[in-house]
PAFI-703813 format. One record per atom (N, C-alpha, C, O, CB): x, y, z. Coordinates in steps of 0.1 Angstrom, whole numbers, plus 5000, padded with zeros to 4 digits. Glycine has a CB too. Layout:
! PAFI-703813
XYZ
...
! end
This chain:
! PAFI-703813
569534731667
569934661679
569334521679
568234481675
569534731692
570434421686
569934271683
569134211694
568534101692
571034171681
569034311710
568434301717
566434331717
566134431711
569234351723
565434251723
564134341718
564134441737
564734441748
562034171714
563134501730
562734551746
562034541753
560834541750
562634621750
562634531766
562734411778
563834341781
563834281792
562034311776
564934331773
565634221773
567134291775
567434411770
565334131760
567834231780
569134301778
569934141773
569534031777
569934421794
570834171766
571434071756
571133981758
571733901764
572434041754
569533951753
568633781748
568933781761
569833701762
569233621736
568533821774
568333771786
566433851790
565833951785
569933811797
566133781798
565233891806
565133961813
564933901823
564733891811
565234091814
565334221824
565534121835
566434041835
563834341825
564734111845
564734101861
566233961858
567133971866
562634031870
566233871849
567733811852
568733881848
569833851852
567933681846
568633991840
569634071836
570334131849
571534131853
569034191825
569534181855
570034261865
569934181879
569734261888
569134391865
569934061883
570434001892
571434011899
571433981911
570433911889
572334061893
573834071900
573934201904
574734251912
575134041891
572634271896
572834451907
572434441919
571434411925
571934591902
573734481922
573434501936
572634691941
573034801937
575034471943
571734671949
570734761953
571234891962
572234861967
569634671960
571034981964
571135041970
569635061984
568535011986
571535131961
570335131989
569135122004
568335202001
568935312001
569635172020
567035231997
566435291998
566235442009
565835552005
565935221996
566635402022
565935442034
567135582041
567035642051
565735282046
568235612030
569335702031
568235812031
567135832027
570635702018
569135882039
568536062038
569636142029
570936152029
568436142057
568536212022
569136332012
568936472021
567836502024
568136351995
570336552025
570136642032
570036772020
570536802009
571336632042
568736852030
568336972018
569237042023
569637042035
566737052015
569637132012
570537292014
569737422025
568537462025
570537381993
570737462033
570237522043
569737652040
570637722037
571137522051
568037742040
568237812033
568937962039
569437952050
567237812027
568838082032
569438152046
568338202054
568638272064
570438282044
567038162050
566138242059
565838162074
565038182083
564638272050
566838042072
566137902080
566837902090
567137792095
566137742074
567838062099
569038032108
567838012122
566737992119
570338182109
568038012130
567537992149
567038102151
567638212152
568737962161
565638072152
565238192158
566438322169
566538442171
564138132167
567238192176
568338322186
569038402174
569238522176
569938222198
569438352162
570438432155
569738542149
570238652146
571338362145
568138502146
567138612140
567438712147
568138812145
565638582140
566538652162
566438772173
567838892175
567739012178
566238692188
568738812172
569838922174
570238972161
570739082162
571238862182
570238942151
569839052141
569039162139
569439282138
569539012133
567639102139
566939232143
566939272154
565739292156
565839232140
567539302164
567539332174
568839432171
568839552174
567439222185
569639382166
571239492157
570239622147
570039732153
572839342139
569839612139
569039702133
568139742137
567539812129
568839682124
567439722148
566439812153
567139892164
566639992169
565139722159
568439852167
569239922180
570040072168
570040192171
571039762190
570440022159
571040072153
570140182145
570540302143
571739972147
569140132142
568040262136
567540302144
566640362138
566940242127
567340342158
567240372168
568540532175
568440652178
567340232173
569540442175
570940522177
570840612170
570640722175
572240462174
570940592153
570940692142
570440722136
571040802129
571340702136
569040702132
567840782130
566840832144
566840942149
567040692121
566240722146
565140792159
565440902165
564941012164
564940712170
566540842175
566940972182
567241072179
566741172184
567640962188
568241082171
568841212165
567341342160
567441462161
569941152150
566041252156
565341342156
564641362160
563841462156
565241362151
564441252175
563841332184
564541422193
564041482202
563141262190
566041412189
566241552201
566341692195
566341792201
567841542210
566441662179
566541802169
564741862175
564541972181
566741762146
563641762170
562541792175
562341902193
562142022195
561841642174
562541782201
563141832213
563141952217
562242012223
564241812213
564642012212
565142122215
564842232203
565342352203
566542102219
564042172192
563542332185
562342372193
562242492193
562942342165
561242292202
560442362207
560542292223
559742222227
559142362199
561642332230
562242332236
561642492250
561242532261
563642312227
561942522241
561142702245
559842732242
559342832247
561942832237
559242662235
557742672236
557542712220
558442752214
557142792248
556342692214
555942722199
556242852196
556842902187
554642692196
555242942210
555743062202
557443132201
557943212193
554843162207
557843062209
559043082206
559943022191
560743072183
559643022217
559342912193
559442812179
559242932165
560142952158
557942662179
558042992164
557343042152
557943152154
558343192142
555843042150
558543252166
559343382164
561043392159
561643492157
559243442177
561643202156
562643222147
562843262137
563843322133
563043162145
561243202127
561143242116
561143382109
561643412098
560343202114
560243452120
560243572119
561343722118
561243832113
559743562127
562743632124
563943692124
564043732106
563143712098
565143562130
565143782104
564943822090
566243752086
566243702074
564644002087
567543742092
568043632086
568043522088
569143462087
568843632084
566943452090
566443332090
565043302081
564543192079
566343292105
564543462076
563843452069
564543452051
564143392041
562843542075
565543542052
566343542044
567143402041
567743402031
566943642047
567243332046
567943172047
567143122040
567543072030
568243082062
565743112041
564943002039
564543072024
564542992015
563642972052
564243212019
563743242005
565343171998
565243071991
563443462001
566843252003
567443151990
567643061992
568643041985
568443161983
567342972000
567442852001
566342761987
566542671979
567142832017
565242841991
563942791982
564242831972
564142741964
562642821984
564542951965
564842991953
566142941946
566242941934
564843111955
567442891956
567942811946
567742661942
568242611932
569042811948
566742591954
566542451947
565342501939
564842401935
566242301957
564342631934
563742661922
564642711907
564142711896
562842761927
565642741910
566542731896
566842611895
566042541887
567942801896
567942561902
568542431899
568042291897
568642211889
569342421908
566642261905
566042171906
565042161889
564542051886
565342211919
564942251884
564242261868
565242241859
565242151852
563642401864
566242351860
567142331850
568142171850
568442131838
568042461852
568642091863
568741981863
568041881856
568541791849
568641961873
566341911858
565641791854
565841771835
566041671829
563941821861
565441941830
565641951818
566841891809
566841871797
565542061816
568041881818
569841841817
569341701816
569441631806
571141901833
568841631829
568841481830
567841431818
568441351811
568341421846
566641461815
566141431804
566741411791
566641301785
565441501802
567541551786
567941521773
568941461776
569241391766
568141631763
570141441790
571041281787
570441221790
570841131782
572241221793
569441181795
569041001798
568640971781
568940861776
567140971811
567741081772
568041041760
568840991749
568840891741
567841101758
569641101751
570441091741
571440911744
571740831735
571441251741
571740911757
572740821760
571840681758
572340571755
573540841776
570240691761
569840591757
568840551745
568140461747
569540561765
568840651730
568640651721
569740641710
569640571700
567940731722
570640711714
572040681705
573140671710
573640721720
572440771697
573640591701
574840521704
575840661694
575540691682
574840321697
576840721703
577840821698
579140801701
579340731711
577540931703
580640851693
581640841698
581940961716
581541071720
582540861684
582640871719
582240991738
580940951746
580441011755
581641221735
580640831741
579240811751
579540781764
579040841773
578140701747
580440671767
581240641776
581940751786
582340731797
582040571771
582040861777
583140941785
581941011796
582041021808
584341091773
580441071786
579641121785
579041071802
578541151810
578941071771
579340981803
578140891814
579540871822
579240861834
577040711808
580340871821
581440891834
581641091840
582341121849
583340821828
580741191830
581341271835
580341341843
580541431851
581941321827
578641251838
577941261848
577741271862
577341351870
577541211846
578541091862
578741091875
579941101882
580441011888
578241001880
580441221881
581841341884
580941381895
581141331906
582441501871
580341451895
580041511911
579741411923
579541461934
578541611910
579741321921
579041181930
580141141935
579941091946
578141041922
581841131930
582841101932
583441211940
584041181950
583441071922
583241351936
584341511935
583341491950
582241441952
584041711918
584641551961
584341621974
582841771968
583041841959
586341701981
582241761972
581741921973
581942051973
581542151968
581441951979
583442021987
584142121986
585442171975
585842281971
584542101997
585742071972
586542051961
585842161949
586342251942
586541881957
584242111948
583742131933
583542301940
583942391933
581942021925
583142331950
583242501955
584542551948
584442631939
583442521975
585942491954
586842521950
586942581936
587142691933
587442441953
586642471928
586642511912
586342611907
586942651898
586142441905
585342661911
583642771911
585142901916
585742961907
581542711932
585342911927
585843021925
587243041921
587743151920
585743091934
588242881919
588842931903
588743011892
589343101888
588742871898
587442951890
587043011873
586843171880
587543271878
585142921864
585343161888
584843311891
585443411901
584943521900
583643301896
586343381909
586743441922
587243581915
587143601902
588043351932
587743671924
588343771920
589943771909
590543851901
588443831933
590343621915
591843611908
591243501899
592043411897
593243561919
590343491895
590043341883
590243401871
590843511869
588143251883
589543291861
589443301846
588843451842
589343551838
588543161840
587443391846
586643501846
586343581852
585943681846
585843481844
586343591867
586043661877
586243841875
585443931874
586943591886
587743841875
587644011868
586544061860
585944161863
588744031858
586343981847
585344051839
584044071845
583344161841
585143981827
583643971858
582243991856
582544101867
581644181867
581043851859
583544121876
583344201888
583844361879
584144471886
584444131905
584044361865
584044511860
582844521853
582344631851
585444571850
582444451851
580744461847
579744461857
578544481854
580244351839
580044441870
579444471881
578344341880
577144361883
578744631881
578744261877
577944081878
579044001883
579743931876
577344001862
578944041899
580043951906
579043791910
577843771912
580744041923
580043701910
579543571908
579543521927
578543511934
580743471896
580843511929
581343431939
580543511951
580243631949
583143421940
580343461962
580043561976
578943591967
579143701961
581343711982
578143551964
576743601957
576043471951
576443361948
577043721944
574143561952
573243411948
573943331932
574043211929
571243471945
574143401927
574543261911
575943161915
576343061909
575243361892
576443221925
577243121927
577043011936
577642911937
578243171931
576143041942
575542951951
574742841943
574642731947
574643021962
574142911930
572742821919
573842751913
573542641910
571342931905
575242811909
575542681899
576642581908
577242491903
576442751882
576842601921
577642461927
576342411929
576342301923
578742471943
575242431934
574042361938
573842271923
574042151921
572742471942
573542371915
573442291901
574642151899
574242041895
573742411888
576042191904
577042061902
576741961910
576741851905
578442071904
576542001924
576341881930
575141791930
575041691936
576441901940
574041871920
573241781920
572441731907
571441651904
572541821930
573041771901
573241721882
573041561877
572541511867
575141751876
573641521887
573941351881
572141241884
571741131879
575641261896
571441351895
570641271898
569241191889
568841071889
570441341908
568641321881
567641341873
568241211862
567641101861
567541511867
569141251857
570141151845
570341011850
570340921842
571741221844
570440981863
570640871864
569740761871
570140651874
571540881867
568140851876
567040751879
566540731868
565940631867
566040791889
566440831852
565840791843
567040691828
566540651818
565040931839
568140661831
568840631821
568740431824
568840351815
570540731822
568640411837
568340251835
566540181832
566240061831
569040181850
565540311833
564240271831
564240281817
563540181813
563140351839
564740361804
564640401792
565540311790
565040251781
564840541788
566640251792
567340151786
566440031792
567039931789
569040151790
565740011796
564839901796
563439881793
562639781795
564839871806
563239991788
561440001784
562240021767
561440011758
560040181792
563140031764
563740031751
563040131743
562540231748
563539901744
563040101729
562640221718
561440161707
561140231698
564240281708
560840051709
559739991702
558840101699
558640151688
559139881710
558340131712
556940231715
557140381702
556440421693
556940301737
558240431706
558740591703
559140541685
559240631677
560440661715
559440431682
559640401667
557740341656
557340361644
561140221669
557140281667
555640291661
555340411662
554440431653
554540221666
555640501667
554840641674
555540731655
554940801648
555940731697
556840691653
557440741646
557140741629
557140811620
558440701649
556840611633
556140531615
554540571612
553840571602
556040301615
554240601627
552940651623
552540791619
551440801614
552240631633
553540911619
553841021617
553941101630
553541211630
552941071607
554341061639
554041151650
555741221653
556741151654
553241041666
555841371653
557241421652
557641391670
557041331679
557241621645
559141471666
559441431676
558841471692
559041391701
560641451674
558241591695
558041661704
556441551708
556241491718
558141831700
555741561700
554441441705
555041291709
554341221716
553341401692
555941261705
556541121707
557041141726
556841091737
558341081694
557641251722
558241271741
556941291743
556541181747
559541421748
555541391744
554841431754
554041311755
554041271767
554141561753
553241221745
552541091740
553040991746
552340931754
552641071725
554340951744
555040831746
555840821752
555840701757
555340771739
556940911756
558040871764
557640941781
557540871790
559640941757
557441031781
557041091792
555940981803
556140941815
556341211785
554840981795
554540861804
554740781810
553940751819
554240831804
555840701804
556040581800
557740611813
558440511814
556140541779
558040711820
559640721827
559340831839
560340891845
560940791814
557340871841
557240991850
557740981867
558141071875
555841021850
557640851865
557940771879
559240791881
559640851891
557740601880
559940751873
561440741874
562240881875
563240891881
561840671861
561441011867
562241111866
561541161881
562241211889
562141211851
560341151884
559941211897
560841161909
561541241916
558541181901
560841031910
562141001916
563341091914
563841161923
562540891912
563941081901
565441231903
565241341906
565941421911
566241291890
563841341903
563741521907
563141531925
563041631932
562141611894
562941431928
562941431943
564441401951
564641441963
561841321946
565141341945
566441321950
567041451949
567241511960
567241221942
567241501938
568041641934
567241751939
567941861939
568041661917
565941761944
565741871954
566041891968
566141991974
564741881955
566041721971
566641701987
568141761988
568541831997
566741521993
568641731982
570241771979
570541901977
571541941983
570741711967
569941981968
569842081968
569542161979
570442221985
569342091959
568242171985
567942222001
568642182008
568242212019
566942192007
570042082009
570642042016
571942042014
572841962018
570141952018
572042122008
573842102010
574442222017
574042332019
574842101994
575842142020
576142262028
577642262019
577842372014
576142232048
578442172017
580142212017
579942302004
579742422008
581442072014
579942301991
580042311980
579342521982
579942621980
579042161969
578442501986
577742611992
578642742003
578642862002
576442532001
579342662014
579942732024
581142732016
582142732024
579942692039
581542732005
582742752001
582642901996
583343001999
583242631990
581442891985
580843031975
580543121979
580743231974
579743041970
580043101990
578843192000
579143332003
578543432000
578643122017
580743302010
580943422025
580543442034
581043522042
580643522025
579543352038
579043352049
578443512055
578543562066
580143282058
577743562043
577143682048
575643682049
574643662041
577543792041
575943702064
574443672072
573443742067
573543862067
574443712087
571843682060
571343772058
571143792040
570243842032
571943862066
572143752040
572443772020
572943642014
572543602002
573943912015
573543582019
574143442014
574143352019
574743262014
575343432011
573343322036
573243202040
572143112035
571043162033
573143202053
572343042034
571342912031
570642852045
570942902056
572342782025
569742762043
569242752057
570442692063
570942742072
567942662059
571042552056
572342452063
573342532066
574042472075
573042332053
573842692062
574542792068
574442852078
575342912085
574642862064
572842842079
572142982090
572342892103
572742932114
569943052087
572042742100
571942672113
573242652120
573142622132
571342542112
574442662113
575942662117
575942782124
576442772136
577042672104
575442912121
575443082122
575143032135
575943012144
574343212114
573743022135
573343022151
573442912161
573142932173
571943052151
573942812158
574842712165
576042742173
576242712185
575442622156
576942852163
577942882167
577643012177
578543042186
578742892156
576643062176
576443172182
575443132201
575043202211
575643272167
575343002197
575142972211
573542982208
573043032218
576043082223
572742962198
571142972200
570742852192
570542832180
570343112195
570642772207
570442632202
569242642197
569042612185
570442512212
568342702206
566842632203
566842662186
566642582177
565242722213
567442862187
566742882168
567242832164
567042852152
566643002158
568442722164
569342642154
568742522155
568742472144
570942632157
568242462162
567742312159
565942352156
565242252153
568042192177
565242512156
564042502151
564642502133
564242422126
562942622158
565242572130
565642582116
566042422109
566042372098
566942702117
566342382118
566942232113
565642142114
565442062105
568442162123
564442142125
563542012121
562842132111
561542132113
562341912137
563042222102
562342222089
562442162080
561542142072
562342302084
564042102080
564842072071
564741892072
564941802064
566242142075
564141922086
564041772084
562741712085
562541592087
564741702094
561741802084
560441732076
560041752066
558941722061
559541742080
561341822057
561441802044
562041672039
561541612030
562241912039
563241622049
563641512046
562341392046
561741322037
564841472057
562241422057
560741292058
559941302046
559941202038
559541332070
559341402046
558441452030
559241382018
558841312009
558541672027
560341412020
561141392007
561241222005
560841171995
562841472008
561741162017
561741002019
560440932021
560540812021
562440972032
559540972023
557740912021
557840942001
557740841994
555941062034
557941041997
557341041985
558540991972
558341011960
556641181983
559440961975
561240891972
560640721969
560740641959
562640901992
559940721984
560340531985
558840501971
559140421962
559940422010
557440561973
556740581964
556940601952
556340531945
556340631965
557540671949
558140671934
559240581932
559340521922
558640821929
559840551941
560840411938
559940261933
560240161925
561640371955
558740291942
558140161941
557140141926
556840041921
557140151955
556840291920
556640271909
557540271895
557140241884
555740321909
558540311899
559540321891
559940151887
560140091877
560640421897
559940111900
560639951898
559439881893
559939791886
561339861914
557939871894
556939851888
556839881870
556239801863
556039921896
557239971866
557540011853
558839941844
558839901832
557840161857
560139941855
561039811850
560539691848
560739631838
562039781857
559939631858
559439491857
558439511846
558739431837
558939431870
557139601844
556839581830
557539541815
557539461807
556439681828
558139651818
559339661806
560039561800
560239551788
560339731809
560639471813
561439381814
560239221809
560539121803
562239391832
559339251813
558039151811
557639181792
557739091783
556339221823
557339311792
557339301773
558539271769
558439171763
557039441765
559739331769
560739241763
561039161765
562139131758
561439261761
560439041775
560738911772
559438781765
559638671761
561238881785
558038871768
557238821753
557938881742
558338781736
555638871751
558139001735
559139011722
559638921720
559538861710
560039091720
560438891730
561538751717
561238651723
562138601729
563538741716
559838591724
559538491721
559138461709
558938551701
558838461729
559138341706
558838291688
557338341686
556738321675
558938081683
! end
């Protein structure tokens, strides 16, 4: 260049630029509005919408279930239990989220594996058919159940001449419970294992460690958060369902109600109090279930952000 610097063509800066004309200094640059920055009035009536609104549909609703289960007094409260089909409600109720709630978790494990260790032809189909029950009515998936098992199904005949009738009986009740709540286990652990990746479980591998120490050593720890989460989801659900259940059931009092059945039974039968004491059981399970949910949520998402933190020192240079 024939110019030196300082100079703009063999002139001197400050005469070079004589003819620029200046701008004003003293303009205002307007900053972007953020959204946390509205008027206090528009705050106030926001939260004032969600505190009205969690109010309406949470608070109350359980303080009038509370209410009217001891409405008649405790010992009245504690002599529902005592009934025998209300004591019978509550064993299969507990005994089928003790089938289904294990056998789920063992189901969600080996898919959260497989779908996030290998790549297969059907993986896609694999992980849409998971989440089939999350779409399917409940009642719908009842329906299917005694397709296959009913007296006029696939199978049904055989098992009712072998005297292992399905439908209107407890295994029919363990495997809709099992459908509807299948997807859950599988799908709090399949986005933590696709993000803590396979680094760890491949040193574990080169170092000689087979496969079953790699899961109890390395993967297990490394996703407990995450599967406790599914397995807390998939038990609430399980103690809680009602359609998929009142389809199977029969509604025989005593042998096939569930608690979410028994409370319909005696609803309909005009006994509020034992129907809303049977229901705040159900709902300080919910609570129980939603205190130790949001906890394991909070370490589950603590475990991503690790994850997400080592693989992004990895591929740095």
């Amino acid at each position: 260049m024939a110019c030196r610097l300082g100079t703009i063509a063999g002139k001197e800066l400050p005469e070079a630029m004589a003819g620029v004309t200046s701008f004003p200094t003293t303009a205002r640059v307007e900053r972007p509005v953020r959204a946390t920055a509205e008027s206090p009035v528009i705050r106030a009536v926001l939260i004032s919408v969600v505190f009205v609104f969690f109010t309406l549909f949470l608070l109350l609703p359980l303080f009038v279930v509370f209410k009217e289960a001891f409405s008649q007094g405790v010992a009245a409260f504690l002599a529902v239990f005592r009934d025998d089909a209300t004591a019978s409600a509550v064993r299969l109720t507990l005994l089928t989220a003790v089938i289904a709630v294990p056998l789920n978790t063992i189901f969600g494990i080996a898919a959260a594996w497989n779908l996030t260790r290998f790549h297969f032809p059907g993986r896609s189909f694999l992980i849409t058919l998971i989440d089939l029950p999350l779409w399917v009515s409940p009642v719908i998936g009842g329906l299917i159940y005694v397709l296959v098992f009913g007296a006029n199904g696939w199978f049904g005949a055989w098992f009712i001449d072998h005297d292992l009738p399905i439908i209107f009986n407890t295994p029919a009740i363990v495997l809709v419970t099992m459908f509807v709540t299948f997807p859950f286990v599988a799908r709090g652990l399949i986005p933590l294992m696709q993000a803590q990746g396979t680094k760890e479980e491949e040193a574990a591998l080169s170092l000689g460690a087979n496969g079953w120490q790699i899961f109890w050593r390395v993967t297990l720890p490394k996703i407990k958060w995450g599967l406790i989460y599914g397995v807390i989801l998939c038990n609430a659900r399980a103690m809680g369902e009602f359609g998929a259940v009142s389809v199977v059931s029969g509604h025989i009092r005593g042998k096939t109600n569930t608690m979410p059945l028994h409370i319909e039974v005696l609803y309909n039968d005009y006994q509020y109090s034992a129907a809303f004491a049977v229901a705040s059981v159900l709902c300080i399970l919910a609570l129980l279930t939603l205190i130790i949910k949001t906890y394991a949520e909070w370490r589950a998402e603590q475990q991503l952000a690790e994850a997400a933190r080592h693989t992004d020192l990895s591929h740095k240079p």
